[in-house]
Phi, psi and omega in degrees: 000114164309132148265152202250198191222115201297121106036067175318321188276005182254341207276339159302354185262341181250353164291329161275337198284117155282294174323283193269017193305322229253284154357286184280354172276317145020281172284333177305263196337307204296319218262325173305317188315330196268023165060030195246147195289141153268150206210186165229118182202092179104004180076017146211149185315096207265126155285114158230172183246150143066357169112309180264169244253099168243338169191131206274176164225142151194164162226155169253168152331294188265357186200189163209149180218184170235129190253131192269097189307331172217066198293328190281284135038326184259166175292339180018045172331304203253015179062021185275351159304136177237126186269108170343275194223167181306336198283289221296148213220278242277268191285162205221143174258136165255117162258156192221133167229035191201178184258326180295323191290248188345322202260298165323309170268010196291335153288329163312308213286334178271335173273353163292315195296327154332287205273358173295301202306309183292355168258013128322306197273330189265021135085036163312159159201164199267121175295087191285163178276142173300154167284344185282350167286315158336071178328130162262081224318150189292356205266309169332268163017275178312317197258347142303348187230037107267343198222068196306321174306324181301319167301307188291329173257001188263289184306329140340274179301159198298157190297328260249324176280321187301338194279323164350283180292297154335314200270323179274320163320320183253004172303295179286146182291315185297155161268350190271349172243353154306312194278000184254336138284019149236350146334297194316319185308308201289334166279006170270336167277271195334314167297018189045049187239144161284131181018281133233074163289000000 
């Protein structure tokens, strides 16, 4: 295994960082270890093979982690994975709130990242949900079968916004407030525009 070579144009992200500085240079190493290119993407230090994605560096407030792009995939033998939130369907987070944490686990963190690489190579992909799999909050509903124009530009848009628009319309418990998000939403669907567009 080749250690690979930090990146110059990435080094303001481990260089600004207060909280996690001593952590992510940490994860930096360990992810240089596994021979994977280092980039900037998305404004943090991104790993790849080849061009494609295999593992993030980033921080919060309450943690830093290394996010696997395609963590539903691994075998996760030790149970440390975290799926964000129900919507991320792909990527999985390992969080850290010590330095100690990281240095302990730094051989597991390598053998995920190893088998990150290898379903990289044999060119796995994450069976995502159809959007048509997507619930349609009834508030929705109602007001596409009054409004045909409204259908015709809501079916219109990429799958990638309908879902978009799906996730935020049915985030809240209340219905007065589905429903006033999606009013705020409809002249924007008409324009054949996405969330946030």
């Amino acid at each position: 295994m080749t250690k690979n070579i930090m990146n110059p144009s990435v080094d303001f992200y481990f260089s600004k960082e207060k909280k996690w500085k001593e952590e992510i240079n940490q994860l930096r190493m360990i992810a240089l270890d596994c021979g994977l290119t280092e980039e900037l993407k998305w404004g943090c230090p991104c790993y790849t093979l080849d061009k494609s994605n295999v593992v993030l560096i980033h921080s919060f407030k309450e943690y830093c982690a290394f996010l696997f792009f395609k963590g539903a995939l691994l075998k996760d033998t030790k149970k440390i994975l975290i799926q964000q939130t129900q919507q991320v369907q792909a990527a999985r987070q390992i969080r850290f709130t010590n330095v100690k944490e990281i240095i302990k686990l730094s051989k597991i963190l390598k053998t995920y990242i190893l088998e990150a690489i290898e379903v990289e190579k044999a060119g796995l992909k994450v069976t995502l949900k159809k959007t048509a799999e997507y619930a349609i909050p009834e508030e929705f509903q109602t007001i596409l079968n009054k409004t045909p124009a409204l259908k015709t530009a809501f079916n219109a848009l990429t799958p990638g916004r309908q879902r978009a628009y799906l996730l935020y319309f049915s985030a809240p418990k209340q219905s007065k407030t589905r429903e006033s998000r999606i009013k705020k939403c409809i002249p924007q669907i008409l324009k054949g525009k996405g969330l946030n567009d």
